[in-house]
N, C-alpha and C positions, 0 to 999 in steps of 0.2 A: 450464384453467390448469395452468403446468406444476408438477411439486412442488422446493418451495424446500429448497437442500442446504447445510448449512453448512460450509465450504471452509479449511482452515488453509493453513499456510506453506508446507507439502513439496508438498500438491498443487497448490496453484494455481503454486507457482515454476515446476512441469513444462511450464508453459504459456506460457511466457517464453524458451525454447533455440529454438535455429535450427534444432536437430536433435529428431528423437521421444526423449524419455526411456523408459524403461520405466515409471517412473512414467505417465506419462502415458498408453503403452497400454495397462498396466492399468488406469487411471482412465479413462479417454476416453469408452472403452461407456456407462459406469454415469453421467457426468457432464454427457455432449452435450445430452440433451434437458430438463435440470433447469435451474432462475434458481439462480445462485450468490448464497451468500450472504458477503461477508468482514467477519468481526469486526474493528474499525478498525486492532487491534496487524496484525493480517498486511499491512495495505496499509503502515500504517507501516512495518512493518519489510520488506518489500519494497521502499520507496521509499528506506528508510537504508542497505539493502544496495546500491542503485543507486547512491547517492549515496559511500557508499564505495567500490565496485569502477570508481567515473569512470566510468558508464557512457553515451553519446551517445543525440543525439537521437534516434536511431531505435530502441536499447530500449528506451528511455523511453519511447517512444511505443505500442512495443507492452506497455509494463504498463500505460500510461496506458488502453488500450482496452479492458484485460481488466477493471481496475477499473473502467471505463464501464459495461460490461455487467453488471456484478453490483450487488446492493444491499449497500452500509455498515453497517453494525451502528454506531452512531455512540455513544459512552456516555456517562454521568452526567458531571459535572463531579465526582464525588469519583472516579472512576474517569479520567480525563484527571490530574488532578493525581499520582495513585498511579504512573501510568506513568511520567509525570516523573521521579518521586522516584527508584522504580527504576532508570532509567536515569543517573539526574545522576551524574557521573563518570566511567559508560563511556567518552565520547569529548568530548575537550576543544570539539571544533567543534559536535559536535551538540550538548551543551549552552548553548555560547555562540549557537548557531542558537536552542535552546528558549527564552531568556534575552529576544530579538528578537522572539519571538511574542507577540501580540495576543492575550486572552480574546476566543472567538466570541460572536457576538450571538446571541438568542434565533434559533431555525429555521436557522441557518448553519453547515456544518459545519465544525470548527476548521484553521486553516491548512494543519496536516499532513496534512489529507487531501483538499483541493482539489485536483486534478489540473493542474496545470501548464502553458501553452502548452505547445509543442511549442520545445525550446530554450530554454527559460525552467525557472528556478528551481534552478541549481547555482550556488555561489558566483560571482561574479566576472562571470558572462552579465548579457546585456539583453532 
């Protein structure tokens, strides 16, 4: 079994460019043969930084895959509400987004971090 690493924002984003970051080859060695692990804030906020820089189906799809690959850290419901809280006001959209989510059901991870078809889930798309 391989040993599980847990992976914040600056590393795992290196794995998202078209191009090798240095991050990344310095990370690469040490991170290729390990199961990622992402705490929920880093996919979240890789997905809201997506969703703010407009970005297309196809980097989407390749976050979409890195997040496939790794395990979710998925947290408490006082810990999903605190995130809220914290962010309520940053951005007028994502919180009228936050406003439109659903509480998950028991076993189901909460909306923000379901993975997306592919073209699917930026405002305005079908």
């Amino acid at each position: 079994m391989a040993a599980a690493v847990v992976v914040d924002t600056m590393i795992a984003s290196a794995w998202l460019g078209a191009k090798q970051s240095r991050r990344y080859a310095q990370w690469g060695p040490v991170l290729r043969d390990v199961t990622w692990v992402l705490p929920f804030v880093v996919v979240a906020g890789m997905r809201f930084g997506a969703e703010v820089a407009g970005w297309g189906a196809r980097r989407r799809t390749v976050l979409d895959r890195l997040v496939s690959r790794a395990g979710v850290v998925l947290p408490i419901e006082e810990v999903i509400d605190a995130y809220v809280d914290l962010h309520h006001g940053a951005s007028a959209p994502a919180t009228a987004s936050a406003r439109r989510m659903t509480r998950p059901t028991a076993g189901s991870p909460p909306p923000l971090l379901r993975a997306p078809p592919t073209g699917v889930g930026r405002r305005g798309s079908t």
